[in-house]
C-alpha positions, 0 to 999 in steps of 0.5 A: 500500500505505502509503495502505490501511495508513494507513486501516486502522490507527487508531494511529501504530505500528499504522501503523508496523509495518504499513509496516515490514512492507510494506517487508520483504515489497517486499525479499524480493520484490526478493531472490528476483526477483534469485536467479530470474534471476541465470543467463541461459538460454539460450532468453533470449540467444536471443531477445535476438540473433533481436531484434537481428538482425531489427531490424538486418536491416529496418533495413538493407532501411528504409535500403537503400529510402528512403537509397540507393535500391537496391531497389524496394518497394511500398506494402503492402511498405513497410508491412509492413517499418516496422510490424514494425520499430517492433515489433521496435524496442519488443520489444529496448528492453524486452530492453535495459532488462531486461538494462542496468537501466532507468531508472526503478530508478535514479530511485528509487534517488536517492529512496530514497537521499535519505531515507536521508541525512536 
């Protein structure tokens, strides 16, 4: 955004307001972003613990075959368990991240924290 505000706009005010503006409509996006989903619903805890408990599920079915040897599974099966545990896995990460914060939103923060400073 700053980089079309910088080509568009000749003088340094120009320039000026046009990232001042930027940067209001960027905080009111992040404020109603905010108030969208400061309440849980309840379809969202759901598919938080089904994502969870399948994961702890094929990951207890991956141990029990290649750790203790306790159950006996064909090729195809052992396929099938291990792709859908790596998606499964990927889908309670980007759940995680959503409900913990990820890491990149505080890698920013200490930029903008940083400048802030100077």
């Amino acid at each position: 955004g700053t980089k079309l505000i910088d080509e568009i706009f000749t003088t340094q005010e120009e320039k000026l307001q046009g990232k001042m503006e930027l940067f209001k409509m960027a905080v009111a996006d992040r404020s109603s972003a905010r108030e969208m989903y400061q309440k849980d619903s309840w379809l969202q805890k759901a598919f938080a613990i089904f994502f969870l408990l399948a994961w702890c599920a094929l990951t207890f079915v991956m141990l029990n075959y290649f750790i203790f040897d306790t159950i006996q599974l064909d090729d195809w099966q052992i396929a099938f368990v291990s792709s859908i545990n790596g998606g499964i896995s990927t889908k309670l990460s980007t759940i995680i991240d959503f409900l913990f914060g990820g890491a990149i939103s505080g890698v920013n923060d200490v930029k903008l924290k940083n400048r802030r400073k100077k």
